[in-house]
N, C-alpha and C positions, 0 to 999 in steps of 0.2 A: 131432115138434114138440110133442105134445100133454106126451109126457114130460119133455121139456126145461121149459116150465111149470110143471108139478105139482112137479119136483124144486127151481123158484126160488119158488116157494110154499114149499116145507119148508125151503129153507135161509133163507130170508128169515125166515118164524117162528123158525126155531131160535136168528137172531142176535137178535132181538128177545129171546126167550124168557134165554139166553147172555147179554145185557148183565143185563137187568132183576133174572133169578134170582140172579147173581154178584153183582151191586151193593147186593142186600137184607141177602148176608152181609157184605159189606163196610161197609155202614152199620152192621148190627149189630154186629161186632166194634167200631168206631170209638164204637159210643155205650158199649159194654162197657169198653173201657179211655180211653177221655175224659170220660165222662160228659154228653156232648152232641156231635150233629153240627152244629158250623159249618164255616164256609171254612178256618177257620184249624186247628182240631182234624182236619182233612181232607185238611188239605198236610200238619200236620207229622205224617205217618202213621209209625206203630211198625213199621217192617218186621221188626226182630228179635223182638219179639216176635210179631207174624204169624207169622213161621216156625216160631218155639216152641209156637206153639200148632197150627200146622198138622203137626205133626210130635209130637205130647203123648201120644198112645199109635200100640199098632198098626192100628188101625181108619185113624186118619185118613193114618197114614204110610204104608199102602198105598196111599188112593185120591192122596195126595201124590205119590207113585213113582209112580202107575201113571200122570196126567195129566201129568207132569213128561215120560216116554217116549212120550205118545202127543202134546203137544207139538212135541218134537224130530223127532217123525215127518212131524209136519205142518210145520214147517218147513221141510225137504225138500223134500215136494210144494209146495208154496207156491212156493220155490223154481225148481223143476225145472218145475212144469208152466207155471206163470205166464210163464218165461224161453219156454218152448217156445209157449206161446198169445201172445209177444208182449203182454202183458197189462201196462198202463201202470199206474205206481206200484204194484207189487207187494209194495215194503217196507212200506205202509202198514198190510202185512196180520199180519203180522208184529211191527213196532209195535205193532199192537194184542191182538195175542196177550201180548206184557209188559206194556202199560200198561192192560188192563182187563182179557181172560182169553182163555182159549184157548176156552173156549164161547159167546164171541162174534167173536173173530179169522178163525179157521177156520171156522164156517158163513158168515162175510161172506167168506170167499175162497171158497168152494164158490159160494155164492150169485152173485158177478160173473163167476167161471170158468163158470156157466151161461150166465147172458147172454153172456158172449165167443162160445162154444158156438152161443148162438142165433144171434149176429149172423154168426158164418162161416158157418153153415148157409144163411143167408138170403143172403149175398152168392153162394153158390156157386149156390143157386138161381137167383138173377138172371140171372147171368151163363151158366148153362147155358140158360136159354132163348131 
């Protein structure tokens, strides 16, 4: 149990850490090509050129490729294990792996796949006693 804990400690920083770190660069791009971050320079975001510049040499087209496949990995497991742990709203996790980033999508489904974890753990103990 102790480990079950310690590992919703680290995925919980990690999603915190995943929204925050991602959304720094995304502000920064956004004030790089608008010249300021409002609501409205915010919605009508450059997705093409996002990807143009995510993809501007080989440095970044690598680490582009390589989260793009470890993505689709995790949507899989997301997937597969969520259907398997019974785990309610599972697309949400997923959603948020497109709509914010995959380093904060996937440690929030690590992070509740814990808690799911803990909470079967705890019901099977009950009920064995």
């Amino acid at each position: 149990m102790l480990w079950n804990r310690i590992r919703q400690v680290i995925y919980a920083a990690l999603t915190v850490i995943g929204f925050v770190w991602t959304n720094y660069y995304l502000v920064q791009f956004t004030l790089a090509t608008k010249g300021e971050l409002t609501p409205a320079n915010f919605l009508n975001f450059d997705i093409a050129t996002f990807i143009a510049q995510a993809y501007a040499n080989p440095a970044s087209s690598f680490i582009g490729v390589d989260v793009s496949i470890a993505a689709i990995c995790g949507i899989i497991i997301i997937a597969t294990e969520a259907r398997r742990l019974q785990m309610r709203l599972w697309g949400f996790y997923i959603a948020a792996i497109f709509l914010v980033s995959f380093g904060f999508g996937f440690p929030l489904f690590l992070f509740m796949r814990e808690r799911k974890l803990s909470e079967s753990l705890a019901l099977a103990g009950e009920s064995s006693d």
